[in-house]
C-alpha positions in Angstrom: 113.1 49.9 46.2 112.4 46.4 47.2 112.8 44.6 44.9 116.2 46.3 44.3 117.0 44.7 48.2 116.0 41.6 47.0 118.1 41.0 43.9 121.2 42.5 46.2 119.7 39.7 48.7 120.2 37.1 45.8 123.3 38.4 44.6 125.2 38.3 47.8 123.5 34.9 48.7 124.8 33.5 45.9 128.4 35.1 46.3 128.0 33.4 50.0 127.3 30.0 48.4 130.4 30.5 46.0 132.6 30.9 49.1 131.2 28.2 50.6 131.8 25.6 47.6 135.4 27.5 47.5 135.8 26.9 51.4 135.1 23.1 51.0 137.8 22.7 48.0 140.5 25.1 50.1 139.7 22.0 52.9 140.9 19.8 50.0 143.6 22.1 49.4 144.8 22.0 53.0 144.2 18.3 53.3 146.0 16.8 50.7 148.5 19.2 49.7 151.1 18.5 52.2 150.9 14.7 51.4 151.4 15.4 48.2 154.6 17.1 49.6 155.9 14.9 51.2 155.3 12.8 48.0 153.3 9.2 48.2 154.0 5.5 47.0 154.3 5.4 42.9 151.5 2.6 43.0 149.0 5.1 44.4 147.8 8.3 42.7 147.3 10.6 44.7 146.1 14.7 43.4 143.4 17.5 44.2 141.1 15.7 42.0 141.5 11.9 43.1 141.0 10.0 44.9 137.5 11.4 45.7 136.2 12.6 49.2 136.1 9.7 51.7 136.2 9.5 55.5 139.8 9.9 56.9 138.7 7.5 59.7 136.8 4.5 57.1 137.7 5.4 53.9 133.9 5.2 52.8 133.6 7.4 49.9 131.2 10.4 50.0 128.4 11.0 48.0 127.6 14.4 46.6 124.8 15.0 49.1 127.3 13.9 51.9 129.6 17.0 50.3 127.4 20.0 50.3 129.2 22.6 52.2 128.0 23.1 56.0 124.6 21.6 55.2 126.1 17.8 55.1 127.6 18.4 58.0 124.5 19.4 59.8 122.9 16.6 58.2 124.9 13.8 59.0 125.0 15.3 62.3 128.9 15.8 62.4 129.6 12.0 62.0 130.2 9.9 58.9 127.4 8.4 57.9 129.0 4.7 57.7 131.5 4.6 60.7 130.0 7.7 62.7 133.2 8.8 63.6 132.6 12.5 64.4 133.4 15.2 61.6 135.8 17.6 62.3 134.5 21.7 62.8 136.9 22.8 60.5 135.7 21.9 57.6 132.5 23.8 58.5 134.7 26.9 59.8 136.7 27.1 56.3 133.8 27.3 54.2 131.6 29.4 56.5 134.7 32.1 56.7 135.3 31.6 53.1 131.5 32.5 52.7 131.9 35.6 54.8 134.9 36.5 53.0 133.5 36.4 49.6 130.8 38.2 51.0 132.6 41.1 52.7 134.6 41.7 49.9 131.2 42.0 47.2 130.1 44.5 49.6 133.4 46.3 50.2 134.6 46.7 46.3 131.9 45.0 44.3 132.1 42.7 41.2 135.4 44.1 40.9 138.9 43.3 39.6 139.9 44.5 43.5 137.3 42.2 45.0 138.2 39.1 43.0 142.5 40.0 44.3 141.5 40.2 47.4 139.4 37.0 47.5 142.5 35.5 45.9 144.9 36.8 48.8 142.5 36.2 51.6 142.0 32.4 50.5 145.8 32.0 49.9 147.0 32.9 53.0 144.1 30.3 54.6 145.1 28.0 52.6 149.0 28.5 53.6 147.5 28.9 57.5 145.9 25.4 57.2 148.1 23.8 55.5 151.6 24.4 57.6 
């Protein structure tokens, strides 16, 4: 029976990191979709995919260690590495409930067609919370 525990361990701990990774792009999501609303200058291009991460406050571009979800922003100890201009908690909050979410719903329904629905509901309606 252990090691039965420990490959649900793994598989849940690895759905967890999947909703964190999904938190950090719904942050994108949220961030950038209502400027792309309201529309911005022709000479700029501006999408979900570009430009990349930066600091809001700088503009210093991050690195992909200074974009792992939750564990960059304990590293850099909330602050942007180059301007240390402190890091909002809710980019932490998104991908930590999106974690638990993906989490709750593997447990509740499984690798199912339900669980991936209701993943897809749940992250919508943060995504449409954060973004208004």
């Amino acid at each position: 029976m252990p090691e039965t525990s420990a490959v649900h361990a793994i598989y849940l701990g690895g759905v967890f990191w999947a909703g964190l990774c999904i938190g950090s792009f719904l942050n994108v999501v949220a961030y950038r979709l209502p400027i792309m609303r309201a529309g911005v200058p022709f000479d700029r291009k501006f999408n979900l995919s570009y430009p990349r991460s930066h600091c809001p406050s700088c503009g210093h571009t991050l690195s992909a260690w200074e974009n792992i979800p939750v564990l960059s922003f304990i590293l850099l100890g909330r602050k942007c590495l180059k301007c240390k201009t402190p890091i909002s908690w809710r980019y932490p909050a998104v991908e930590l409930l999106t974690g638990c979410i993906f989490v709750a719903c593997a447990v509740i329904w499984g690798l199912t067609p339900m669980a991936f629905g209701m993943v897809a509901l749940t992250t919508m309606a943060l995504v449409w919370l954060l973004a208004v």
